[in-house]
DRENDO-1510 file (C-alpha; in Angstrom, 1 decimal, always signed):
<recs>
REC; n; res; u; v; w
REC; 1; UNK; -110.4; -3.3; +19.4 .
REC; 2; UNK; -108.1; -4.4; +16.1 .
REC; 3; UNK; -105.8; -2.1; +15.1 .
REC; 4; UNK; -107.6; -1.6; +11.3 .
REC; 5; UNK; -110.9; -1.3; +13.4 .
REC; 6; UNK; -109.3; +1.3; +15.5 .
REC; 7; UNK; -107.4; +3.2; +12.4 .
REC; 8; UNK; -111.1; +3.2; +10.8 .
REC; 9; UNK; -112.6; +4.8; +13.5 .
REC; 10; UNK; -110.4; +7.7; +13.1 .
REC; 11; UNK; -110.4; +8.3; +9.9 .
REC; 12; UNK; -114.5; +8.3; +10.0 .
REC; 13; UNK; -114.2; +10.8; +12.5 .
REC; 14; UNK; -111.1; +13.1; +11.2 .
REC; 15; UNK; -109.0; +13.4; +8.2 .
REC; 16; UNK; -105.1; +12.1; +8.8 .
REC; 17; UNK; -102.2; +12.0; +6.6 .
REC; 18; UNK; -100.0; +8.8; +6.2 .
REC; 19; UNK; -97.9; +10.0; +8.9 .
REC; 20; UNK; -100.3; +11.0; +11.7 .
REC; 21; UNK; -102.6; +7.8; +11.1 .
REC; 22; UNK; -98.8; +5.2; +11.5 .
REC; 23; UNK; -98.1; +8.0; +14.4 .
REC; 24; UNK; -100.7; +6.7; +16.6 .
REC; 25; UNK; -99.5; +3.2; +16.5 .
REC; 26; UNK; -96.0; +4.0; +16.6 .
REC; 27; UNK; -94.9; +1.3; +18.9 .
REC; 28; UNK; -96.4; -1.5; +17.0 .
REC; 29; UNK; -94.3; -3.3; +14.7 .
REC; 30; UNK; -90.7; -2.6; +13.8 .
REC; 31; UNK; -88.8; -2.0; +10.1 .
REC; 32; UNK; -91.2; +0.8; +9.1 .
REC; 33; UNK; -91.8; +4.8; +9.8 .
REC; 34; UNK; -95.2; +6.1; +10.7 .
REC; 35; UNK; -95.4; +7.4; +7.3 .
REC; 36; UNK; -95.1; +4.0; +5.2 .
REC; 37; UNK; -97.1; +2.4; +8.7 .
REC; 38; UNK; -100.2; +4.8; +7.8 .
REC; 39; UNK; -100.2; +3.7; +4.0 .
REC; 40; UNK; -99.6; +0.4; +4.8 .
REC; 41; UNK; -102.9; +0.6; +7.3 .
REC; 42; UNK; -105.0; +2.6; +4.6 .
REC; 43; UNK; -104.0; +0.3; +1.9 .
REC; 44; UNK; -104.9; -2.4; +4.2 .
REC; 45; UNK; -108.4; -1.3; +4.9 .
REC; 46; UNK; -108.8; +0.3; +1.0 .
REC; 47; UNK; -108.5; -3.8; +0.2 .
REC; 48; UNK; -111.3; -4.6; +2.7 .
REC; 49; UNK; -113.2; -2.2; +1.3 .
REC; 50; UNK; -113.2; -3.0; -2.2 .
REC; 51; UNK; -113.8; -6.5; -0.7 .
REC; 52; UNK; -117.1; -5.9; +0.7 .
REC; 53; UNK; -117.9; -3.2; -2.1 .
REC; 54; UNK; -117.4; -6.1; -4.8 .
REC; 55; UNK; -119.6; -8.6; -2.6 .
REC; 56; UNK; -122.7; -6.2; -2.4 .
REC; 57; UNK; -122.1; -4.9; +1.1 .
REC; 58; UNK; -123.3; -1.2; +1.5 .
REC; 59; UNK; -120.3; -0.5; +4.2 .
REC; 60; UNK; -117.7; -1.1; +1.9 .
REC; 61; UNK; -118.7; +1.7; -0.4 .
REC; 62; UNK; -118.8; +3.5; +3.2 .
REC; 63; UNK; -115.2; +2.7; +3.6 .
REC; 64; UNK; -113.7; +3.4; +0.3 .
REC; 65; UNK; -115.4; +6.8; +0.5 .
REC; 66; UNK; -113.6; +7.4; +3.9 .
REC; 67; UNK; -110.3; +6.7; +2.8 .
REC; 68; UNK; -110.6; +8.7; -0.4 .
REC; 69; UNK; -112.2; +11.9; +1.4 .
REC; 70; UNK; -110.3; +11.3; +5.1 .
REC; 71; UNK; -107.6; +9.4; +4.3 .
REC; 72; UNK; -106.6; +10.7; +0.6 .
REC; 73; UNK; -106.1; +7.6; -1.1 .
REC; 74; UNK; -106.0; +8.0; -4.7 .
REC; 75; UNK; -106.5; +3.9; -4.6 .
REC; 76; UNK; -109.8; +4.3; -3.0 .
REC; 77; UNK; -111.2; +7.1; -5.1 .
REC; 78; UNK; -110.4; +5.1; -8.6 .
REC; 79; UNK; -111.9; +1.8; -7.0 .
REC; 80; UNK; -115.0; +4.3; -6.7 .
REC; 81; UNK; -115.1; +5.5; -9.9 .
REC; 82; UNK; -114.9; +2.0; -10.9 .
REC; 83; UNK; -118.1; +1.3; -9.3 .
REC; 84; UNK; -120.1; +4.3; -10.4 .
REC; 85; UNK; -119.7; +5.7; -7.4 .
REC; 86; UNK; -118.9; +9.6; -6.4 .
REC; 87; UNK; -115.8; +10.4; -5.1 .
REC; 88; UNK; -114.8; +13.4; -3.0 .
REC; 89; UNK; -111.5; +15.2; -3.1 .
REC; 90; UNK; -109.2; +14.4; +0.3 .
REC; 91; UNK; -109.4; +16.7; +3.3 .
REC; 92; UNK; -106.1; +18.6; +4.9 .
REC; 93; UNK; -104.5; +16.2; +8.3 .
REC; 94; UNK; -107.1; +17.3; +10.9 .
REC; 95; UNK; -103.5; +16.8; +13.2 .
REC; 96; UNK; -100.3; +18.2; +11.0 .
REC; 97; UNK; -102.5; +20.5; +8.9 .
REC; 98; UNK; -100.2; +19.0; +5.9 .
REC; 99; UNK; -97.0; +20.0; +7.3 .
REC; 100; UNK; -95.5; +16.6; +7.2 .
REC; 101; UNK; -95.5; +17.5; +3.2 .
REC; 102; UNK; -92.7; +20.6; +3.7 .
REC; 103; UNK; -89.9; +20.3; +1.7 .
REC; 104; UNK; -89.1; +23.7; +1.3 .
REC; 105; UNK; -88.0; +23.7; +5.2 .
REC; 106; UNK; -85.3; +20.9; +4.9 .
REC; 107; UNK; -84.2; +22.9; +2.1 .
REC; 108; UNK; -84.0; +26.2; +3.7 .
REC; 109; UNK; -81.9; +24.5; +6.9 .
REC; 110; UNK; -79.6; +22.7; +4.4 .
REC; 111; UNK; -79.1; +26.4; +3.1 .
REC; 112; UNK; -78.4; +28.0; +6.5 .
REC; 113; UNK; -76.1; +25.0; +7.7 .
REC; 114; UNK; -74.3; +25.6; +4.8 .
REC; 115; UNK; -72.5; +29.1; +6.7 .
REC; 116; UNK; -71.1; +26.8; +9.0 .
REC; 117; UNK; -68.5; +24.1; +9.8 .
REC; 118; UNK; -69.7; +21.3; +11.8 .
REC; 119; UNK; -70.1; +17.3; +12.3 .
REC; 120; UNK; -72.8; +16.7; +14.3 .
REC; 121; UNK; -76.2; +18.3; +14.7 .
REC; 122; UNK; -79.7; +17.6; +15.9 .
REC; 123; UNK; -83.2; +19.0; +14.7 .
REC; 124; UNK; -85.4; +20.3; +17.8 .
REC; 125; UNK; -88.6; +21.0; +17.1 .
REC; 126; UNK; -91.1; +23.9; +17.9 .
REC; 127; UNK; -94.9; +23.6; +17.7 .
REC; 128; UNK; -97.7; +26.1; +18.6 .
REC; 129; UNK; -99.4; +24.9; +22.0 .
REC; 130; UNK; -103.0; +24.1; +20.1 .
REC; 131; UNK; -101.5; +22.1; +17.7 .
REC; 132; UNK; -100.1; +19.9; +20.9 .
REC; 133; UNK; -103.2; +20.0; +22.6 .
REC; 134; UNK; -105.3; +19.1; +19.7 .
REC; 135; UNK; -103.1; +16.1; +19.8 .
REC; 136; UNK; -103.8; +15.2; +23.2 .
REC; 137; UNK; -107.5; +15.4; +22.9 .
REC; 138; UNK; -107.4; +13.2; +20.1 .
REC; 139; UNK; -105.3; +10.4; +21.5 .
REC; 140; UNK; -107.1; +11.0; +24.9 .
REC; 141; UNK; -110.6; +10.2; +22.4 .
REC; 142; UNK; -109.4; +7.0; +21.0 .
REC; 143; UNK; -107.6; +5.9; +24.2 .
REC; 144; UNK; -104.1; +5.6; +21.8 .
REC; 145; UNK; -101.6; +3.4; +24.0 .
REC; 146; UNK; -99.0; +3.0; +21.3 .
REC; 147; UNK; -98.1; +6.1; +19.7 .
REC; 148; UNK; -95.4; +8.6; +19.8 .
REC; 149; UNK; -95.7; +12.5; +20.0 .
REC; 150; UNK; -96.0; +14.6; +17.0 .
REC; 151; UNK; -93.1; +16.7; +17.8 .
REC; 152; UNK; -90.8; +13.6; +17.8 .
REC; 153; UNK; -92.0; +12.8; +14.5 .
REC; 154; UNK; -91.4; +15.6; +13.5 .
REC; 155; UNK; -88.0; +15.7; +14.7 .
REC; 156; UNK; -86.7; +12.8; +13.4 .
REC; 157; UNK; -88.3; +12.9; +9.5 .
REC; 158; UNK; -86.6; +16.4; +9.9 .
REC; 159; UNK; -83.5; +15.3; +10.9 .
REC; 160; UNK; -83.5; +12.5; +9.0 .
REC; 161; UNK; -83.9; +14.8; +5.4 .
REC; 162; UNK; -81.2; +17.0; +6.6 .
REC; 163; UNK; -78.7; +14.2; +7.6 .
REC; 164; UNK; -79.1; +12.4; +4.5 .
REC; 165; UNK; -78.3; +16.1; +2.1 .
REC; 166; UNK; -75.5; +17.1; +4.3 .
REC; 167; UNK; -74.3; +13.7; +5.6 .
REC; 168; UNK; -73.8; +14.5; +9.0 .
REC; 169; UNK; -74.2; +12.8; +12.1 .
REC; 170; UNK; -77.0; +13.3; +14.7 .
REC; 171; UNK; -75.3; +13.6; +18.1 .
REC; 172; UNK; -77.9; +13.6; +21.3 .
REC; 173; UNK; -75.8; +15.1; +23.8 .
REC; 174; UNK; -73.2; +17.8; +23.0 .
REC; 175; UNK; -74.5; +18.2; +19.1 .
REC; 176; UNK; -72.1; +21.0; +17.3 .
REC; 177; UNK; -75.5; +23.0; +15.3 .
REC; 178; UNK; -78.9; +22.5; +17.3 .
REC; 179; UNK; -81.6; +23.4; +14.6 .
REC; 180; UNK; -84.8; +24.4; +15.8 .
REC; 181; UNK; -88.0; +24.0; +13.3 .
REC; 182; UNK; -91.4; +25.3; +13.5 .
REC; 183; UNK; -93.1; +23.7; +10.8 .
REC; 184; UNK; -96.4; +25.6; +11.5 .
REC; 185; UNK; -94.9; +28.8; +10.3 .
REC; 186; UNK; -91.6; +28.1; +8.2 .
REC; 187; UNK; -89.3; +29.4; +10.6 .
REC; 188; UNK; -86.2; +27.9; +11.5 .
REC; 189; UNK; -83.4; +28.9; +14.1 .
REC; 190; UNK; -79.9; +27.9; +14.2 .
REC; 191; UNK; -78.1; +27.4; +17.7 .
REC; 192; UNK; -74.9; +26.9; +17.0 .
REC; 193; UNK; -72.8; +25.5; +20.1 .
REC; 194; UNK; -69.9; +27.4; +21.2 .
REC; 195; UNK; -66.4; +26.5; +20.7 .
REC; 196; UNK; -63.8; +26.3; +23.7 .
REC; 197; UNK; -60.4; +26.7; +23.3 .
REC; 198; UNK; -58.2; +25.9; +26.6 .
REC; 199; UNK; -54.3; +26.7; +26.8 .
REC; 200; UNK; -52.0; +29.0; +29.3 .
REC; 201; UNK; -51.3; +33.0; +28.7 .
REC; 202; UNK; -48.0; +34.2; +30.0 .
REC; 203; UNK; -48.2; +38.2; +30.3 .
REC; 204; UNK; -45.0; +40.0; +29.9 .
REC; 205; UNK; -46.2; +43.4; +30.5 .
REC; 206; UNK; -47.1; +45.2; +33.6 .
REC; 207; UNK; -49.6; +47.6; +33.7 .
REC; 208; UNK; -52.5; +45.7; +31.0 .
REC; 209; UNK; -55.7; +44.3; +32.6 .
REC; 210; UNK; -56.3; +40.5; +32.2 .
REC; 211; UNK; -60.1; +41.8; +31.2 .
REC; 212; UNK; -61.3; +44.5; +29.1 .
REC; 213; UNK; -61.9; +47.4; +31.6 .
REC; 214; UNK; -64.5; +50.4; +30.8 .
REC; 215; UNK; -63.7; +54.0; +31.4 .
REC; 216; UNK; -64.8; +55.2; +34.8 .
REC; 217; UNK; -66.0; +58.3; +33.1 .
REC; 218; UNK; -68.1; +57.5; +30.3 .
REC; 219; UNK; -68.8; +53.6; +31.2 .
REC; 220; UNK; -68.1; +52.5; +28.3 .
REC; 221; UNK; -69.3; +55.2; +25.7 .
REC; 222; UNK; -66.8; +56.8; +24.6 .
REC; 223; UNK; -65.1; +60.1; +26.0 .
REC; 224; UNK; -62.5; +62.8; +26.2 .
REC; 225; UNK; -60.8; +61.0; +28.8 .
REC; 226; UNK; -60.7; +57.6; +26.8 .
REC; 227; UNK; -60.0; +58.9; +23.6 .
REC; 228; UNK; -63.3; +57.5; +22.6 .
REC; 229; UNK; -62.6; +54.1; +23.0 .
REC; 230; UNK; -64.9; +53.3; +26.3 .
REC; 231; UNK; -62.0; +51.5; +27.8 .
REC; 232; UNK; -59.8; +52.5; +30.8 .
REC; 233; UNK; -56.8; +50.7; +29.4 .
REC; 234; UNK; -56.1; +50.6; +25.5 .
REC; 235; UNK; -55.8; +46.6; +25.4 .
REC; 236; UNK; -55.9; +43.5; +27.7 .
REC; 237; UNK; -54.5; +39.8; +27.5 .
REC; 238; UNK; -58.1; +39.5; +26.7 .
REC; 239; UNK; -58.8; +41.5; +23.5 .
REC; 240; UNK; -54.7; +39.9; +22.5 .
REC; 241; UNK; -56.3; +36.4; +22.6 .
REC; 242; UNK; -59.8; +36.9; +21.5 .
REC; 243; UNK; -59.0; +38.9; +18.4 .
REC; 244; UNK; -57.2; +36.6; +16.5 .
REC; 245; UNK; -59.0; +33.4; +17.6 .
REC; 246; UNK; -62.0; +35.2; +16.4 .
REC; 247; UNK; -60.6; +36.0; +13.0 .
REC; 248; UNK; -59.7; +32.4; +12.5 .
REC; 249; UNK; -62.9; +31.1; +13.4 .
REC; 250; UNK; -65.1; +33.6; +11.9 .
REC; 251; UNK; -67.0; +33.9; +15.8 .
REC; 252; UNK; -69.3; +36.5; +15.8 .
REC; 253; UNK; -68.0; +37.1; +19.6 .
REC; 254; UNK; -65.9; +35.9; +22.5 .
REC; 255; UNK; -65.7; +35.3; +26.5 .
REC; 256; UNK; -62.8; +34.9; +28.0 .
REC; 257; UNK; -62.6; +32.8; +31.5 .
REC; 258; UNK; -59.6; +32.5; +33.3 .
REC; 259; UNK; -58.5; +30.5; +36.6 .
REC; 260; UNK; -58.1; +33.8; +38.6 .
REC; 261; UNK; -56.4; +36.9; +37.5 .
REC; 262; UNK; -53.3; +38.8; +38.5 .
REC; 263; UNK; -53.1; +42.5; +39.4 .
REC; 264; UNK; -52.8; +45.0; +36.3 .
REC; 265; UNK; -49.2; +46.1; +37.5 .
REC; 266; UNK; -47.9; +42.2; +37.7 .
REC; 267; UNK; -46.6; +40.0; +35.0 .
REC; 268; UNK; -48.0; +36.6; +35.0 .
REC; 269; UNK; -44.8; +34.4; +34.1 .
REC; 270; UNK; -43.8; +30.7; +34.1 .
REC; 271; UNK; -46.0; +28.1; +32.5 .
REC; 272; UNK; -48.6; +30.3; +32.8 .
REC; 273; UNK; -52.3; +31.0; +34.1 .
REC; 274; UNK; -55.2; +28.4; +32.9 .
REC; 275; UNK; -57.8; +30.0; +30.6 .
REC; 276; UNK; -60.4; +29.1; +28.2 .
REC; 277; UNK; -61.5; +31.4; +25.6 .
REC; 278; UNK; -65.7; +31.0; +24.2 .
REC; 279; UNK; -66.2; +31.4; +20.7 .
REC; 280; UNK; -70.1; +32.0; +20.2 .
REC; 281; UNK; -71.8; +31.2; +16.5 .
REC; 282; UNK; -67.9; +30.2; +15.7 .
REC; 283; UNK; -68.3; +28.9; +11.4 .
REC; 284; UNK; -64.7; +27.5; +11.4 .
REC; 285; UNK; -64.4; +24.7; +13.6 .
REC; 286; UNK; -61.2; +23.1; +12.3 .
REC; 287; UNK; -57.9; +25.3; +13.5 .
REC; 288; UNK; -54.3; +24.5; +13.1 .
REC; 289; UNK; -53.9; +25.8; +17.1 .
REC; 290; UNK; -50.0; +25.7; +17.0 .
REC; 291; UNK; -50.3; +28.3; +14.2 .
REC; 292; UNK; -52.8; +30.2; +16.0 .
REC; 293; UNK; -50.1; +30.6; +19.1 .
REC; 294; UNK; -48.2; +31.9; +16.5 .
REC; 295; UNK; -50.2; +34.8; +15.3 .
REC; 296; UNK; -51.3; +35.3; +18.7 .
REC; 297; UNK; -48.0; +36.2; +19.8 .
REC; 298; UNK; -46.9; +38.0; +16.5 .
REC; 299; UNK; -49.7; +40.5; +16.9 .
REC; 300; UNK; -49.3; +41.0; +21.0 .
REC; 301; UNK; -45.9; +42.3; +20.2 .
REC; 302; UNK; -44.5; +40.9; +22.9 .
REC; 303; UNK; -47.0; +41.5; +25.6 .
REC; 304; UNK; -48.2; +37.8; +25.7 .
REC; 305; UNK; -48.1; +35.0; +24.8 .
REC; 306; UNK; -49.9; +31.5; +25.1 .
REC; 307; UNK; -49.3; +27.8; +24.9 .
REC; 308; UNK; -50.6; +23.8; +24.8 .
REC; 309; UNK; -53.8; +25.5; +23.3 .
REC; 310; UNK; -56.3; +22.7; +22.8 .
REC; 311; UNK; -60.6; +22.0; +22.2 .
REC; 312; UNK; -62.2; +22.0; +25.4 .
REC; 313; UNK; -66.2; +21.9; +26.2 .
REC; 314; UNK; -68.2; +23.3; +29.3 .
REC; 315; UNK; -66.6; +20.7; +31.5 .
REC; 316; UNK; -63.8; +21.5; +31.0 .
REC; 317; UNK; -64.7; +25.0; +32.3 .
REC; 318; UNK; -66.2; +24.4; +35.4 .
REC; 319; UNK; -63.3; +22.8; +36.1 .
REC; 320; UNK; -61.1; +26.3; +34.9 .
REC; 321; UNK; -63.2; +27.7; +37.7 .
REC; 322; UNK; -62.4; +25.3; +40.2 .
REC; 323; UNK; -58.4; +26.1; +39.6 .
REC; 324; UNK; -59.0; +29.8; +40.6 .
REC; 325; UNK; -58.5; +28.6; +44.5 .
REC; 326; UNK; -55.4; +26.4; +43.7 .
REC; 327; UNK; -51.9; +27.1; +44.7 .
REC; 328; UNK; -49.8; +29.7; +43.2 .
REC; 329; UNK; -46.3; +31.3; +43.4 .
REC; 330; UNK; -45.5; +34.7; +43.5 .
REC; 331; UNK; -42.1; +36.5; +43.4 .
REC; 332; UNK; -42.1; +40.3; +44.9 .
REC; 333; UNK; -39.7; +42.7; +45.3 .
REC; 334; UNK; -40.3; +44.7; +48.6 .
REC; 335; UNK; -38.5; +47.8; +49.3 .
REC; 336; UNK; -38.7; +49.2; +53.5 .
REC; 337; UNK; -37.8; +52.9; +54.7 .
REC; 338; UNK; -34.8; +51.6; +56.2 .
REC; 339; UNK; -31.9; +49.0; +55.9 .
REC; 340; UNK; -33.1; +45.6; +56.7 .
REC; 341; UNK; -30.9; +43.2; +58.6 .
REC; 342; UNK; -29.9; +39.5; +57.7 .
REC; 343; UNK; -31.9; +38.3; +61.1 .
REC; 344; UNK; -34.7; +40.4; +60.2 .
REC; 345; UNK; -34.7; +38.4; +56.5 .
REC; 346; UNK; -33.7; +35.2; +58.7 .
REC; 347; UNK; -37.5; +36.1; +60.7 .
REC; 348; UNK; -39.4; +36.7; +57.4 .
REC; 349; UNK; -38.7; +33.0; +56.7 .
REC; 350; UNK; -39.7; +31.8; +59.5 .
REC; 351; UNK; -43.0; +33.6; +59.9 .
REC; 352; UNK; -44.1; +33.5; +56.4 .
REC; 353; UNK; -43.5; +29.4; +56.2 .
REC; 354; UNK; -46.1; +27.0; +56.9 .
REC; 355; UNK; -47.8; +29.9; +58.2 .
REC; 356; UNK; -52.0; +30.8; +58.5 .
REC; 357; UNK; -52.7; +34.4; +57.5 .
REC; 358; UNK; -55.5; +35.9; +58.5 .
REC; 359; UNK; -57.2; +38.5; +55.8 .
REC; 360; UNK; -59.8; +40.9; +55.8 .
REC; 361; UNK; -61.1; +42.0; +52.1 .
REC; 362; UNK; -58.4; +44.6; +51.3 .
REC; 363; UNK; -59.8; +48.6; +50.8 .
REC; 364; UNK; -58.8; +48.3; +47.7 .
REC; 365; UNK; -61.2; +45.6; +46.3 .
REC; 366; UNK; -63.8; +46.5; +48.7 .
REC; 367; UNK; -65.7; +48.0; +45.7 .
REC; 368; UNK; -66.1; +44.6; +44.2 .
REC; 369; UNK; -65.8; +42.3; +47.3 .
REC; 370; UNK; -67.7; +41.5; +50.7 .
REC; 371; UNK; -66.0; +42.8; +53.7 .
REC; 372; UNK; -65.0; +39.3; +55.0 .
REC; 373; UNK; -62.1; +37.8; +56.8 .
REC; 374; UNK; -60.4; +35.1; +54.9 .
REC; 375; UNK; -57.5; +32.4; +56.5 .
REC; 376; UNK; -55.0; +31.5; +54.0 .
REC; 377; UNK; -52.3; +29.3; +54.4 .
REC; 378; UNK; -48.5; +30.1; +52.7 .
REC; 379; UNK; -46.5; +26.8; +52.5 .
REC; 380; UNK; -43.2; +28.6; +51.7 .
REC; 381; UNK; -41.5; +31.5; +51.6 .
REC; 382; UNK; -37.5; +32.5; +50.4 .
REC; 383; UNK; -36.1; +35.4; +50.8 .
REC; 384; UNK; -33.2; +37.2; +49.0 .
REC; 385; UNK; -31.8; +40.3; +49.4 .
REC; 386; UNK; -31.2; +43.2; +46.8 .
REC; 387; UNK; -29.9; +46.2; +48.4 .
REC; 388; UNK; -29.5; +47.6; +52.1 .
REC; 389; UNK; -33.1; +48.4; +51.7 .
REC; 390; UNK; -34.6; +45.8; +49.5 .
REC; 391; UNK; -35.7; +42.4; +48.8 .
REC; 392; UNK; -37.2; +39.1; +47.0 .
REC; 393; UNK; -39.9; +37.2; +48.3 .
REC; 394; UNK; -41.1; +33.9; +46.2 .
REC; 395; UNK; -44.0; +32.9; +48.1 .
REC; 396; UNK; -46.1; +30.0; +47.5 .
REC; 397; UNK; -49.5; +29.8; +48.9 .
REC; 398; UNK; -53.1; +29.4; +48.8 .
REC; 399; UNK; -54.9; +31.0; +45.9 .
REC; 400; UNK; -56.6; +33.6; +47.1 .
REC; 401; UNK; -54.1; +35.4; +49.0 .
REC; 402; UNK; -53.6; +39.1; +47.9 .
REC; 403; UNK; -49.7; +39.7; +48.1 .
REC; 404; UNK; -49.6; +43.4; +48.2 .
REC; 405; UNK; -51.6; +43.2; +51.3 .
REC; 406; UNK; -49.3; +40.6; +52.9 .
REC; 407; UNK; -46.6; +43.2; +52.4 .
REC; 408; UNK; -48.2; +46.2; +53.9 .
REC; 409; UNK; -51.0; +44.8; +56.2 .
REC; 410; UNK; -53.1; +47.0; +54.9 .
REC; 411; UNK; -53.4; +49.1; +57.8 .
REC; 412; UNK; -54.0; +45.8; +60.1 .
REC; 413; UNK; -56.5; +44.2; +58.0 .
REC; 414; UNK; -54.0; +41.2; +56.8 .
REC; 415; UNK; -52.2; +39.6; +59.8 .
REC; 416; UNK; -49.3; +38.7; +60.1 .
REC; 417; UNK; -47.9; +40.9; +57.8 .
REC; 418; UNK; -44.3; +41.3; +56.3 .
REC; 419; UNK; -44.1; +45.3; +57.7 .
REC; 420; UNK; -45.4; +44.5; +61.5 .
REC; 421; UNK; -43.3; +41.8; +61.5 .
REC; 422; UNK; -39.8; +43.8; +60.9 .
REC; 423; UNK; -41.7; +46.9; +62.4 .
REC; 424; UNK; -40.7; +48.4; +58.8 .
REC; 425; UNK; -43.5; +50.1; +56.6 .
REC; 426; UNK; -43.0; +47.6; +53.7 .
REC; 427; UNK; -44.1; +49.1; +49.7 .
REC; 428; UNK; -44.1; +46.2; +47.2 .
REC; 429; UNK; -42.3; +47.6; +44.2 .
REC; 430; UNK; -43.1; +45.0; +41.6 .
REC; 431; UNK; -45.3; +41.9; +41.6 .
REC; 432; UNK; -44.9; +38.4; +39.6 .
REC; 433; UNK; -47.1; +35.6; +39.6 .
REC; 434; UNK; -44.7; +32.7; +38.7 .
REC; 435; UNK; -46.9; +29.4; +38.7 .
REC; 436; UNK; -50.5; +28.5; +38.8 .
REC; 437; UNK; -50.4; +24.5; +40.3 .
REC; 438; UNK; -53.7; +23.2; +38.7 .
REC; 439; UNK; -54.9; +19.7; +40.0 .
REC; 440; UNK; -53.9; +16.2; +38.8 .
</recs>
């Protein structure tokens, strides 16, 4: 069957706008959108209708009465008139129910978009299931081969409206502001994408949690014990980070994501430890991020302070989590119950260099941890001595190994261990984490 043969067939059967008639032969022909393809087609067959109508034939009257009634052409209906003949008033899109003729919803997206800063977007679009289904059935009826889906249409006029108002680009893949339409009922939703920043934290401060901790009391709630706040310590290198960022990029909330974390009573020093802070629903985008160090370490006071911030994506977080098993360096100061001799330190090299430690899940993590036995390897270990009675350990090793644990054995659950070794009970005094060795 012709294509005009086919569009006539349809619009006999079922009234369709400009767009849904071009829609079902979407594939033919190039240079035009459905909706200039379905007036083209109308205009087309309005011709051959007048044609016949003006030669005496009966079915061109039929035709021009179609396209006025089922195909709203104000061309057909004045032809009609012309000829003495009747013409009814056009029908609403048996397909789009007119919603192809919206532009109150472009308007009211260019309106939300306006809240926020971005440069690329894309319009998704959502549609209630009988409209999709009607669809089907109707394509399925006139055995359509070339067309496209009304949701892409959809899409694309959308996203075409919007990019020509706010003269932004369309972006695929990773767009900045998804916008999802439902034509049907006027409602659009905004997804904006979050934004990552990626840098290294130094803290300078024992006893402050990498992550905001809630009281054990009140869980969170607020209590006596907690002063109210719901939080077991007053602040964290989280809350020192995320405040600020969020204050720059007017966020409506963060996650913070680091490659491990260090014990609450240990500084984390050097270059520092990998992390990635998630702005969600962020409307600033564009940050001077040597400034924001700045105020970051102005208002932690000294507690912490970061560096080589940069924009980062969800790649570039998997990989963070990936880091949380690399190599690190610690420094620890140990103190025994007696004097310690220079053989004794001599030994602790020696055992604690190239050496495989064998772990089980420390008591004190056994809370949050399976009960497993874990082999980690310690490539190096100096030792320096303090007083009669204590000394420095800088130990570099395989993430993953707890220190503390190393240091005490932990009643036998972490072998070797730096007490059994001397035959000394061993207390770690004061913890460092000196360098996190990320992966080339």
């Amino acid at each position: 069957m012709k294509i005009l043969e086919k569009a006539l067939l349809m619009l006999w059967k079922y009234p369709l706008c400009n767009h849904c008639l071009g829609r079902q032969f979407a594939l033919v022909g190039y240079g035009m959108d459905d909706e200039e393809r379905g007036e083209t087609m109308k205009t087309m067959l309005v011709m051959e209708g007048h044609r016949l109508a003006s030669s005496g034939d009966k079915k061109g009257a039929s035709i021009l009465r179609t396209l006025a009634t089922n195909g709203g052409s104000t061309m057909a209906s004045e032809i009609l008139k012309k000829l003495g003949k009747r013409a009814r008033g056009g029908k609403n899109c048996h397909l789009c129910e007119g919603h192809f003729d919206s532009p109150g919803l472009v308007d009211k997206a260019v309106a939300m978009l306006r809240e926020y800063e971005y440069n690329t977007f894309l319009v998704g679009v959502r549609l209630p299931t009988q409209i999709e289904e009607r669809e089907d059935e109707f394509k399925a009826e006139f055995g359509v081969q070339h067309g496209e889906s009304i949701r892409n249409e959809f899409s694309r006029t959308i996203g075409k409206s919007i990019a020509k108002i706010v003269n932004k680009s369309v972006d695929y893949v990773k767009p900045e502001v998804a916008i999802v339409v439902n034509p049907f009922v006027a409602e659009i939703e905004l997804h904006v994408n979050p934004l990552f920043i990626m840098g290294r934290y130094r803290k300078l401060k024992r006893g402050m949690p990498q992550s905001i901790l809630f009281c054990p009391e009140c869980g969170g709630k607020g209590c006596a014990r907690c002063n109210g706040t719901g939080k077991a310590y007053p602040e964290s290198v989280e809350e020192l980070i995320s405040r600020p960022t969020l204050k720059e990029t007017l966020g409506e909330d963060a996650s913070f994501h680091a490659a491990g974390r260090e014990d609450i009573d240990a500084r984390m020093l050097g270059r520092g430890r990998p992390f990635i802070i998630e702005i969600k629903r962020p409307r600033n985008r564009s940050l001077n991020l040597r400034e924001l160090e700045q105020v970051i370490k102005r208002e932690a006071q000294g507690k912490i302070r970061v560096s080589n911030l940069r924009l980062a994506d969800k790649e570039a977080l998997k990989k963070l989590k990936q880091i949380e098993g690399s190599e690190k360096s610690y420094r620890v100061v140990v103190k025994f119950d007696r004097a310690i001799l220079n053989e004794e330190m001599e030994a602790l090299e020696r055992t604690f260099t190239n050496a495989l430690i064998h772990q089980q899940t420390p008591l004190r993590v056994l809370h949050r941890r399976k009960d497993l036995t874990r082999e980690k390897y310690i490539y190096k270990t100096d030792v320096r001595r303090l007083t009669k009675k204590t000394i420095e350990m800088r130990i570099r090793c395989q993430g993953g190994l707890y220190i503390k644990e190393l240091i005490t054995g932990d009643g036998g659950r972490t072998n070797p261990s730096v007490s059994d070794t001397i035959k000394a009970e061993a207390e770690p005094l004061e913890l460092d984490v000196l360098d996190v060795f990320t992966r080339k």
